[in-house]
N, C-alpha and C positions, 0 to 999 in steps of 0.2 A: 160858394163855399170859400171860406176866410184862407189864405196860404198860412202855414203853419208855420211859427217862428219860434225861435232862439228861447226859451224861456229866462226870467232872471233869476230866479229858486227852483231847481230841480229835488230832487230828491235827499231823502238822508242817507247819512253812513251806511244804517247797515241794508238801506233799500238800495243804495247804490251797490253797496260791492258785491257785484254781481259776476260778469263772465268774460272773458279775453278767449276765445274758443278759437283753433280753425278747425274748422267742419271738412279736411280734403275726401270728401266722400270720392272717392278714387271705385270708378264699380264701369261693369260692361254697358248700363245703360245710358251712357254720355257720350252724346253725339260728337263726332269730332275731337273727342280728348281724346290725348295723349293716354291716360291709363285706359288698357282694355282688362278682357274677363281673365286676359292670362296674366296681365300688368297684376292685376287684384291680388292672385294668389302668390305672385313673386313677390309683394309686400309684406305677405305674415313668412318670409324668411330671412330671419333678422339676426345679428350678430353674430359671432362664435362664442357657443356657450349658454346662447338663450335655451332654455326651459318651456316647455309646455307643465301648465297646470291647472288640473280639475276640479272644474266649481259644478258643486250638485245644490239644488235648491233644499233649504231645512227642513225638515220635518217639524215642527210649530208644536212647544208645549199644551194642551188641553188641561193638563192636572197637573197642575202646583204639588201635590205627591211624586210624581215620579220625575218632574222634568223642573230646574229654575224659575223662578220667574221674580220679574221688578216689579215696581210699582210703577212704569210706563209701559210695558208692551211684553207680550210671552217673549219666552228668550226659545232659540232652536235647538233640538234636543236629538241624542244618537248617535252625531255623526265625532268628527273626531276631535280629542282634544289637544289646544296647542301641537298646533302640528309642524312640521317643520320641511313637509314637502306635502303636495298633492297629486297624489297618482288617482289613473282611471281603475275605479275596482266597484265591486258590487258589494263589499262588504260596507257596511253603512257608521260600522265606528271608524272606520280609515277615509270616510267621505270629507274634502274640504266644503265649507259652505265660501258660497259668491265671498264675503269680506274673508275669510281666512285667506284664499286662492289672492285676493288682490293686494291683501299687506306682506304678502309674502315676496311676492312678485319686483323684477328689478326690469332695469330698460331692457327692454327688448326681447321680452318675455310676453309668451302667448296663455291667456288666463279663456282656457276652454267650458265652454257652459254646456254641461252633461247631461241635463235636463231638458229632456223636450214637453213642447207647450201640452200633449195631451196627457201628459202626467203628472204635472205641476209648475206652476209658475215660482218666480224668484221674488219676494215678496218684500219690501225693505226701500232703504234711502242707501247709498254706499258713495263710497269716495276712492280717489285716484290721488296719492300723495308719493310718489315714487321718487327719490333725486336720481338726477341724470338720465333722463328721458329726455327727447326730442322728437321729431320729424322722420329722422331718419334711424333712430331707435325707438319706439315708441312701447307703449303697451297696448298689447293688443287683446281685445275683446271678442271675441267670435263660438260660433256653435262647435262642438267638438266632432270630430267626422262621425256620419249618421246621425248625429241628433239634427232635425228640422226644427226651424222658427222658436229659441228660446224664446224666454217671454220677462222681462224684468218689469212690473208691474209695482208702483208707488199703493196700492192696497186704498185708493181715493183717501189718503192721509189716516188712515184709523189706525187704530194699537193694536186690535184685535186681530192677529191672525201674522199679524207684524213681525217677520227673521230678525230685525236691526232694532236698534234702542227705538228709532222713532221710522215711520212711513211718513210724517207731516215735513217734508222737504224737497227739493231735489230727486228723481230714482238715484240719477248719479252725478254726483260734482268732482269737476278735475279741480287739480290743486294749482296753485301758482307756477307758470311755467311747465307742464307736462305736455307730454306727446304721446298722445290715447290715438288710437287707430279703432273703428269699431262696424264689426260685420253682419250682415242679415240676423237682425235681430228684433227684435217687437217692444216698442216703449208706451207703456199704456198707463191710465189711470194713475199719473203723477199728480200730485196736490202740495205747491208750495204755497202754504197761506199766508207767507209774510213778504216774501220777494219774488226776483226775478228766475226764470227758467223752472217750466213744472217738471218736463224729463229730462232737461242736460242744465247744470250749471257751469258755465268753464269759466276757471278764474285766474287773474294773472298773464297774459301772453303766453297763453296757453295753442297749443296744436291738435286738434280734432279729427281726427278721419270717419267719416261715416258712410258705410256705403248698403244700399240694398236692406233697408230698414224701415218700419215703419213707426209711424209716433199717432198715438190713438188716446182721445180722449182726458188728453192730460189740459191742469191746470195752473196758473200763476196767478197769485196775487197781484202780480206789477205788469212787468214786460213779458215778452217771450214764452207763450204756454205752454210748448213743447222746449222750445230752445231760446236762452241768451247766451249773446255772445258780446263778448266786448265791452260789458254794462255795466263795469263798474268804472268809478269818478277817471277820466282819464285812462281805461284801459287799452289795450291793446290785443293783438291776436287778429287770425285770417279763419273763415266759418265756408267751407264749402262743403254742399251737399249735392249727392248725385245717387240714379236710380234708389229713390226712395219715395215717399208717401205720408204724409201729413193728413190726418182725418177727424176733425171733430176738436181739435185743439182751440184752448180760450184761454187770453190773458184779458184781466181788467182793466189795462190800459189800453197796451200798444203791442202791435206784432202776437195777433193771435197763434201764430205756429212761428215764426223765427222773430227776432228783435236783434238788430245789428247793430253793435255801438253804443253812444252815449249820448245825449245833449249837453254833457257839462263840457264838451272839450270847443276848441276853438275851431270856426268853422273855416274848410281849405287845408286843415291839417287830418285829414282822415286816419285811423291809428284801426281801424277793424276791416277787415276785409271779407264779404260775403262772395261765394261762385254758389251758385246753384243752376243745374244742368239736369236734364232728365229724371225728371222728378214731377209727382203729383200734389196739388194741394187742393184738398175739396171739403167746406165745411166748417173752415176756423173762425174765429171771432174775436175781434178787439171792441171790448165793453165800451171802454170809455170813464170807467168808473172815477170820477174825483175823492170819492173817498176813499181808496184802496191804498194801502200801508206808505207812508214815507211820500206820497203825493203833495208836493207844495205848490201854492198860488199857482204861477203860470204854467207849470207844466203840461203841456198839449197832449192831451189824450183823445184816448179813441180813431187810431190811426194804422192802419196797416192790417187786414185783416188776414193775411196770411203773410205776408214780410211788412215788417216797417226798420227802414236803413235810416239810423240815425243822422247826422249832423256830422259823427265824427268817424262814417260808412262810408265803405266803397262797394257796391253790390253789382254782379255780372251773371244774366240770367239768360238760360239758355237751352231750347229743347225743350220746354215744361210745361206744362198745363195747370191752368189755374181757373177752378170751377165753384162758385157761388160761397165764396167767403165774406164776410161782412165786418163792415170797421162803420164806428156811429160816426164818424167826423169825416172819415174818408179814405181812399186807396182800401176798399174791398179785395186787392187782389195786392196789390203793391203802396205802401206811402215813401216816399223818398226825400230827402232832407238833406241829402250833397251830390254824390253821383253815380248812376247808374246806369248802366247800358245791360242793352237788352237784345234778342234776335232768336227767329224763329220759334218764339212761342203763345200759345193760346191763352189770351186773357178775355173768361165768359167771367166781367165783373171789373172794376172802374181803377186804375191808377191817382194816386195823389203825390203833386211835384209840392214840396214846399217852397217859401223863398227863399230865392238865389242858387236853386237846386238845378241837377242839370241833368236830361235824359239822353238818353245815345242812343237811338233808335240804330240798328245795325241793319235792320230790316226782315221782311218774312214773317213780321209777326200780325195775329190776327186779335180781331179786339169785338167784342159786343159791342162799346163804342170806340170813340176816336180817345180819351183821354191816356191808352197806353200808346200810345202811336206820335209819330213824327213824318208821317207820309214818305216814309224811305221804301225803297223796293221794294215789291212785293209785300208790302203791308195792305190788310185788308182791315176795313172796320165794323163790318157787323157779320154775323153768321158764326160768333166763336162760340155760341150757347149749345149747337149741334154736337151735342155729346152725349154717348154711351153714360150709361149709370154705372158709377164705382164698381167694378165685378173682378175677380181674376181670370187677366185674360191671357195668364201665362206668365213665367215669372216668379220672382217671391213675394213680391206686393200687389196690393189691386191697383188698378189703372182707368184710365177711362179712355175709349176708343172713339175717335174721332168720326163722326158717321159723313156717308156718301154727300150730304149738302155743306157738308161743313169747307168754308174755303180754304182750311190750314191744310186739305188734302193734295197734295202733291203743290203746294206751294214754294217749295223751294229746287228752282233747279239741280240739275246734276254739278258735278264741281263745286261746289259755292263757297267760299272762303269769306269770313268777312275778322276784323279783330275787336276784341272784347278787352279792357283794360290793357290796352299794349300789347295780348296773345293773341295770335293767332289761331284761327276754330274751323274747322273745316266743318259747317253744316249738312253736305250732303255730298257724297256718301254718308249715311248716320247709322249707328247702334242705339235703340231706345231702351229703354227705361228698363226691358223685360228682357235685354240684350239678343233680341233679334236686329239682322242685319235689312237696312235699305235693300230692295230692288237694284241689282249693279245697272248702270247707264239711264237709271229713271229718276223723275224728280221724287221729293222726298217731302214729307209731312213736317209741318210743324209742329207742334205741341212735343208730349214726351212718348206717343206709339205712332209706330209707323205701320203703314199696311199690308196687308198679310201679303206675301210673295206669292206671285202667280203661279 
């Protein structure tokens, strides 16, 4: 297979401007981070003055009689009008909908989703345009206490049934410069048909937190099926993700579940930064498609079946398992195009370096074959296919459990410190994905579950 280069025509305007995301998925299942399950919840307490406010899912016109409607998509009907706060209440004309709750919203406000998944889903495209949000003021997204596993579902791009003017985009795009924090939640059935990122757009040097969520089934025309980050011409932004789960996600390029970066920026100046730690991906796909929106001459497709780190990426993986993803051109599991380090994790499915690209094996990780590998400690190269089928095995996401032939099992000693982009990561002791703890004084798993405590 050919090494993947630099193209001279990438994409257009408006397929480029795409995402500057950081993803600091900040969650209990990340081995060796610094944020644990209590760090998490010290996060959603944010400034003096923040608000909590609640988004209930719409109730969706049926009849042009008694409820609006456009001539693109039923408008939601019931709940409140122009409102100017969002309280929890059962009355359903005082309800805010998901976009009331987030244009209302200021830094460091928590926008609570009151709707849990067996009642109804959140139906729509929505955006994040807040000024003065950051990192350390963000806007936060999460389920409101007792609702389990919201659901913000892209409606696979149709009108029909559609809360927002349109479902055919993004579920949600941050805006230039935001700091979105976002908690156990479930991103499905995204269909952007024209660009990049089918459930997250993030745009501008933007700040992402995601943690304990899953991304299911979503689509992109470009890059990034579930997630772009960093993708537009020259952008910038840091995408880390932890204890979470990527399932079934397809872009028609590149980076069938994550797409990091850009190829139009100069290569040794990386401007996007990807961590992902304790996390699943099983089942994404990079098409490869040449003909898919804003695609010019060289641009190298079909690359990264569940991450492809651009040119102008810095990606750091860690704790995570990665099971039968597929890229037509190459990196099934990983394609990499500047630099990437890696350690103790499971790749059942093949890596792609392109050129001048450079891998950092830190060690502990296990591979079906040698191409994620650098023969560093404790690397092993075949036997990473011995895994459990997708199930919940505890947790808010499904996972997949490492079985007894599998070598990633107790593959990392006790203590094991190794560094990942200049941090420092303590792999074992670990907290996995489902934030269960390591065996104290034992060695410890690779991938993103560790074994059940004796």
């Amino acid at each position: 297979m050919g090494a993947r280069k630099l193209p001279r025509v990438l994409l257009t305007a408006g397929a480029g401007a795409m995402l500057a995301a950081i993803l600091l998925c900040a969650t209990s299942g990340v081995p060796g981070a610094a944020t644990t399950a209590s760090a998490r919840g010290a996060r959603t307490t944010t400034s003096a003055g923040a608000t909590t406010l609640y988004a209930y899912a719409a109730r969706v016109a049926t009849s042009p009689t008694r409820c609006p409607r456009t001539t693109t998509a039923f408008q939601p009907c019931g709940g409140a009008t122009s409102p100017t706060s969002c309280p929890r209440t059962t009355t359903a004309s005082h309800q805010c909908t998901l976009a009331d709750a987030l244009s209302l919203a200021k830094a460091g406000d928590t926008v609570a989703l009151a709707t849990p998944a067996n009642v109804g889903h959140y139906l729509g495209n929505w955006s994040v345009s807040t000024s003065g949000t950051s990192s350390s003021a963000p806007i936060i997204i999460k389920p409101a206490p007792g609702v389990t596993n919201p659901v913000l579902d892209g409606n696979r791009g149709e009108p029909t049934g559609c809360e927002t003017n349109t479902c055919n985009g993004p579920v949600l795009t941050i805006g230039a410069k935001e700091g979105v924090d976002v908690y156990d939640l479930t991103f499905q059935n995204g269909y952007n048909a024209v660009s990049s990122g089918g459930a997250i757009s993030n745009l501008g040097g933007s700040t992402l937190s995601v943690s304990g969520c899953t991304f299911s089934g979503n689509t992109a025309a470009v890059n990034g099926g579930a997630i772009a980050s960093a993708a537009n011409s020259g952008g910038t932004g840091a995408l880390s993700v932890s204890g979470s789960t990527f399932v079934g996600n397809t872009a028609a390029v590149n980076g069938g579940a994550i797409d990091n970066g850009t190829a139009s920026g100069a290569p040794g100046t990386p401007t996007a930064t990807l961590r992902v730690s304790a996390s699943t991906f099983s089942g994404n796909s990079a098409i490869g498609n040449r003909k898919a929106p804003g695609v010019l001459i060289a641009y190298p497709i079909g690359y990264g079946g569940a991450i492809d780190n651009e040119p102008t990426g810095t990606l750091a993986v860690s704790g995570s398992t990665f099971s039968a993803n597929t890229a037509k051109n190459g990196g099934g599991s990983i394609s990499n195009s500047h630099i990437a380090w890696a350690a103790a994790d499971i790749f059942n499915g093949g890596c792609h370096q392109g050129a001048g690209a450079t891998w950092a094996d830190e060690g502990y990780n296990v591979g079906a074959d040698a191409t994620c590998l650098k023969a560093r400690t404790g690397d092993v190269s075949h036997g990473a296919g011995h895994l459990g089928r997708l199930a919940h095995n505890g947790g808010p996401t499904e996972t997949m459990l490492a079985l007894a032939a599998n070598p990633a099992v107790g593959v990392v000693p006790p203590n094991t410190t190794v560094k990942l982009d200049g941090r420092s990561l303590t792999l074992c002791p670990a907290t996995d994905q489902r934030g269960v703890h390591s065996a104290a004084g034992k060695a410890c798993n690779a991938g993103a579950l560790q074994s059940p405590t004796p």
